[in-house]
C-alpha positions as protocol buffer text, in pm:
chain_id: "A"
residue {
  index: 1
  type: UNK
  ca { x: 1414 y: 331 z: -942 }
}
residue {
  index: 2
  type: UNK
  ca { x: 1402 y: -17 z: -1053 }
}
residue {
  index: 3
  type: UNK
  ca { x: 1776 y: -34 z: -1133 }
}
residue {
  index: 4
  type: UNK
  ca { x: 1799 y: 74 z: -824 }
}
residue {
  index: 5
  type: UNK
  ca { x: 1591 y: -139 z: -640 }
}
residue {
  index: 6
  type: UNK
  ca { x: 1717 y: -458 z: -773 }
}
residue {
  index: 7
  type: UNK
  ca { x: 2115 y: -367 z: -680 }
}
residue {
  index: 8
  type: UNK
  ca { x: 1946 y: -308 z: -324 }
}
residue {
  index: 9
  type: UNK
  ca { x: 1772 y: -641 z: -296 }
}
residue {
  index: 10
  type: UNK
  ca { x: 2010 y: -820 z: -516 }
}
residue {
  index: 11
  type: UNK
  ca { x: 1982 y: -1125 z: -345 }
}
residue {
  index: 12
  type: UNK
  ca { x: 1577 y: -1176 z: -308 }
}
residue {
  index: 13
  type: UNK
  ca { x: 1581 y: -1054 z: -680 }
}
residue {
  index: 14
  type: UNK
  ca { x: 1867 y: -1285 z: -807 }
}
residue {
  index: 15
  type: UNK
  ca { x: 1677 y: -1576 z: -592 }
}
residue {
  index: 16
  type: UNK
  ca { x: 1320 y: -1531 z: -762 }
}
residue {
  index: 17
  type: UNK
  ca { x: 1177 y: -1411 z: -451 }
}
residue {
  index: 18
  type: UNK
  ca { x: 1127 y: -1062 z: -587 }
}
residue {
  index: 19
  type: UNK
  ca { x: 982 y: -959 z: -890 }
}
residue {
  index: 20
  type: UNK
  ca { x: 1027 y: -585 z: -991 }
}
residue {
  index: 21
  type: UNK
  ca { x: 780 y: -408 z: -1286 }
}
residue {
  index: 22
  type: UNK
  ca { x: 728 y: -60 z: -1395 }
}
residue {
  index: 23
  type: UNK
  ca { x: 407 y: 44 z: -1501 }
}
residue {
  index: 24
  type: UNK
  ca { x: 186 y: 345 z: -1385 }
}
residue {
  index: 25
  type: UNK
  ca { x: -104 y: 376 z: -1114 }
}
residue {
  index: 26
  type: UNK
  ca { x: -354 y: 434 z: -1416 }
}
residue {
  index: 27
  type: UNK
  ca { x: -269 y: 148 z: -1563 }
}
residue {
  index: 28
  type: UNK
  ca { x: -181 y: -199 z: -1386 }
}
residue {
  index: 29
  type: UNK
  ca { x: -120 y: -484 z: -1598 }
}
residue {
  index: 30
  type: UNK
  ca { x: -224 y: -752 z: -1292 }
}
residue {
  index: 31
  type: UNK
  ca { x: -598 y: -923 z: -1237 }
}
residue {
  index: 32
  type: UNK
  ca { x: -891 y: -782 z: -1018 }
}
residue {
  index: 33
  type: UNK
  ca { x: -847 y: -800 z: -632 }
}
residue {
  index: 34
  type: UNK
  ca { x: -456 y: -966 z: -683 }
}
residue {
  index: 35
  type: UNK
  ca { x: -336 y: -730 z: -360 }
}
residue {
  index: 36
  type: UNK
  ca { x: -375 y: -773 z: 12 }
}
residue {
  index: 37
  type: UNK
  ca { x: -279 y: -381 z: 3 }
}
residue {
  index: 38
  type: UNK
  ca { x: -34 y: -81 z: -152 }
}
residue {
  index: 39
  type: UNK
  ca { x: 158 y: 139 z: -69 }
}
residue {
  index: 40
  type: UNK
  ca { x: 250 y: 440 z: -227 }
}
residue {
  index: 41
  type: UNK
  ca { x: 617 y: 656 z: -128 }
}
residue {
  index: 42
  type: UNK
  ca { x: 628 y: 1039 z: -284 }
}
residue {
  index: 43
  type: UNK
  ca { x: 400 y: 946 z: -552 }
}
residue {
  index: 44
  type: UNK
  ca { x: 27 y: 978 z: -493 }
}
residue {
  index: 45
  type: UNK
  ca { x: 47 y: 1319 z: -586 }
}
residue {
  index: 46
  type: UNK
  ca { x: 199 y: 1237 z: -991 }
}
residue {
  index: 47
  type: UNK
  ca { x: -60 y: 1001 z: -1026 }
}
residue {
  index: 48
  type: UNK
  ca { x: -231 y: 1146 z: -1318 }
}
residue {
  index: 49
  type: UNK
  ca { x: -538 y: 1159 z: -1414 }
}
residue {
  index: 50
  type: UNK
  ca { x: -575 y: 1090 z: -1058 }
}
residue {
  index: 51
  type: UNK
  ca { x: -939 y: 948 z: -1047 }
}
residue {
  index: 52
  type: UNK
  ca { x: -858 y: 729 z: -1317 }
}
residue {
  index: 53
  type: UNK
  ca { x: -559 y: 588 z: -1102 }
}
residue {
  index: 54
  type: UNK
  ca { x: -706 y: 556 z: -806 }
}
residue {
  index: 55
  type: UNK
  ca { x: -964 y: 352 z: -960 }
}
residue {
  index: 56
  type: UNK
  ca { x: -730 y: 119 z: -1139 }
}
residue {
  index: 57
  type: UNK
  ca { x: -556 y: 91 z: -778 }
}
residue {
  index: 58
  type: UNK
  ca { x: -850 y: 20 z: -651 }
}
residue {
  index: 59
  type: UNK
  ca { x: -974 y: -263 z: -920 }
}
residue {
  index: 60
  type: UNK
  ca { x: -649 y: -460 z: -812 }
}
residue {
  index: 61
  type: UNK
  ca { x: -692 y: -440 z: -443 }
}
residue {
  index: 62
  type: UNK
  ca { x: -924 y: -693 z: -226 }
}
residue {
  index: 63
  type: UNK
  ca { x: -1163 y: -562 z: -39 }
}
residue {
  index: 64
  type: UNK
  ca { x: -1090 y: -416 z: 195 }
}
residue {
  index: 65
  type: UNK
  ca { x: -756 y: -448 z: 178 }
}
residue {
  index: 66
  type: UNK
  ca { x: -543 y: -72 z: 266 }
}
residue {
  index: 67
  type: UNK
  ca { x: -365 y: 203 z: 66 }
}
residue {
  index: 68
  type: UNK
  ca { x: -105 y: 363 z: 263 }
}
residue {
  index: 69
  type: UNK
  ca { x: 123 y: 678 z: 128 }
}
residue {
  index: 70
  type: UNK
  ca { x: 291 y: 858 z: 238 }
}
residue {
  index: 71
  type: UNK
  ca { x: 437 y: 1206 z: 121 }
}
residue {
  index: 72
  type: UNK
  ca { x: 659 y: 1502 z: 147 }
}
residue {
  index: 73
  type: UNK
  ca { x: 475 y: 1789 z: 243 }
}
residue {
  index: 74
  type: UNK
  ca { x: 675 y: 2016 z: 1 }
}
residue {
  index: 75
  type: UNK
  ca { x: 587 y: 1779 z: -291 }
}
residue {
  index: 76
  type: UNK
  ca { x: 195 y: 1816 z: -193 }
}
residue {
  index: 77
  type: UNK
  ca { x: 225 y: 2192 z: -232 }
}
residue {
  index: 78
  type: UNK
  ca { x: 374 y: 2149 z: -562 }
}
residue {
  index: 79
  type: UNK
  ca { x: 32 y: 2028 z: -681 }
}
residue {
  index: 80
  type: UNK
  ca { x: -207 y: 2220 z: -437 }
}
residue {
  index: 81
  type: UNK
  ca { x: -181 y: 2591 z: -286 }
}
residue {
  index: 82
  type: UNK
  ca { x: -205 y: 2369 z: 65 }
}
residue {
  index: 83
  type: UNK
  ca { x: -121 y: 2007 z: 175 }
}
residue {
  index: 84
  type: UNK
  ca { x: -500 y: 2074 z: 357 }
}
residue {
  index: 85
  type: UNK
  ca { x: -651 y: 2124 z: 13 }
}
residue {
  index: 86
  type: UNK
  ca { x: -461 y: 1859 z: -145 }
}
residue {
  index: 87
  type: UNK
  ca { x: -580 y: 1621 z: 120 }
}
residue {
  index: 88
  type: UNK
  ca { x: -957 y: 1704 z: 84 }
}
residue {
  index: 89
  type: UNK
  ca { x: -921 y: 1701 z: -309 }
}
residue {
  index: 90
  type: UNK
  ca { x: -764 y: 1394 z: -300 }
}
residue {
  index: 91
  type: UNK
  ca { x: -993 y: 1244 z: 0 }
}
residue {
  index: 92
  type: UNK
  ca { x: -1283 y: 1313 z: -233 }
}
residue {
  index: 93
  type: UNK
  ca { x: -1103 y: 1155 z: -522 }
}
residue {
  index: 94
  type: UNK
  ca { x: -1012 y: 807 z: -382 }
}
residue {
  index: 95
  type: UNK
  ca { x: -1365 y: 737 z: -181 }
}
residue {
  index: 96
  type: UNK
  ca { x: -1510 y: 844 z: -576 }
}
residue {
  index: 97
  type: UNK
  ca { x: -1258 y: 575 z: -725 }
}
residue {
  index: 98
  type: UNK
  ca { x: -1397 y: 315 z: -380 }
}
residue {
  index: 99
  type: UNK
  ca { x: -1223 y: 359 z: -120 }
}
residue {
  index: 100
  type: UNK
  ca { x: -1346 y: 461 z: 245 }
}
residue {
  index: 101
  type: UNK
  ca { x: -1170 y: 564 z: 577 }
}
residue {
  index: 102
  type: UNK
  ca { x: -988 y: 796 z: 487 }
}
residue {
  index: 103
  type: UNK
  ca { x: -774 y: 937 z: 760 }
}
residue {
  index: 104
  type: UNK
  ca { x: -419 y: 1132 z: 734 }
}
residue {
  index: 105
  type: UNK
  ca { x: -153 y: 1251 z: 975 }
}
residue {
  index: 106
  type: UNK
  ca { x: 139 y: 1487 z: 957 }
}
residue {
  index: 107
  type: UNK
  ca { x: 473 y: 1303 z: 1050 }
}
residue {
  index: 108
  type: UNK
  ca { x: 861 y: 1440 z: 1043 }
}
residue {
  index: 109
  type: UNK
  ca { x: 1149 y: 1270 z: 770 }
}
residue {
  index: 110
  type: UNK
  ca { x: 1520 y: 1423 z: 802 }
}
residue {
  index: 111
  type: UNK
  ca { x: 1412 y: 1603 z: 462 }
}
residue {
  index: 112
  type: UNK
  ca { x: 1184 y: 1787 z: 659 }
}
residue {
  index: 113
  type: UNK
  ca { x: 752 y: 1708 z: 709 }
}
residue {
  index: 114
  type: UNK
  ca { x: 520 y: 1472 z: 592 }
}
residue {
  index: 115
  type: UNK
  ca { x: 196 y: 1337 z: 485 }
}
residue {
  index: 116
  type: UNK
  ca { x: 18 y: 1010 z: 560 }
}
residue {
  index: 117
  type: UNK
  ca { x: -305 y: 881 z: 417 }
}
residue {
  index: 118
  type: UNK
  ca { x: -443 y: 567 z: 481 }
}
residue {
  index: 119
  type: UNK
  ca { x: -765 y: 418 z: 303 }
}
residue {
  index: 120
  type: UNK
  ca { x: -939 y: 113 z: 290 }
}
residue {
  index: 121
  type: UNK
  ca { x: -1068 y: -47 z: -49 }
}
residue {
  index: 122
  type: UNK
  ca { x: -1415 y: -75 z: -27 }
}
residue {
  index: 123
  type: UNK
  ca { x: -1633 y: -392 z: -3 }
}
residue {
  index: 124
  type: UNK
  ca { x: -1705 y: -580 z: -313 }
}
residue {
  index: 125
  type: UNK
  ca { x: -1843 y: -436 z: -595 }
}
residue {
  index: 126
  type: UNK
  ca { x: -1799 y: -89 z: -455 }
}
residue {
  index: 127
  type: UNK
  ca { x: -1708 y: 172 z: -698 }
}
């Protein structure tokens, strides 16, 4: 993905205005409250273990600040019997980790449904 995402934005990348790094959602390598927000494409649901990621995703963002994702409902079901159930474990998961607001839709890609969930980062020194 990151090979790929520099010989997309080739230019922005080659010009210093974009800076591309791989790490995982459980572990971030940037300071406390760095983001104005995230977002997250097909990937919420690999974040593993997921409290501990949402947490870390958390730590980075402002308060505040959102978390939007947004899924394939066929990948959700690979990780829950239901994309219901995987939005009320995961609800429960990310206002645990300090988020609030937690709202979700179902949406249509060409690849067939989806999943959006927005949250907020809580205020400061919210866990």
């Amino acid at each position: 993905m990151v090979r790929a995402a520099r010989r997309r934005n080739r230019g922005a990348f080659d010009a210093g205005r974009l800076r591309l790094e791989q790490t995982t959602a459980a572990a971030i390598p940037w300071r406390d409250r760095t983001f104005d927000g995230a977002i997250a494409v097909n990937s919420i649901q690999l974040w593993d273990p997921m409290h501990a990621s949402a947490t870390e995703v958390a730590r980075v963002l402002q308060p505040r600040a959102p978390l939007v994702t947004i899924t394939h409902d066929w990948a959700l079901r690979r990780h829950a019997p239901s994309v219901e159930e995987w939005l009320d474990t995961t609800t429960v998961t990310l206002e645990g980790a300090g988020f609030e607001g937690c709202r979700s839709w179902a949406g249509k890609a060409g690849s067939g449904g989806t999943v959006t969930l927005v949250a907020r980062r809580g205020p400061a020194g919210s866990t």
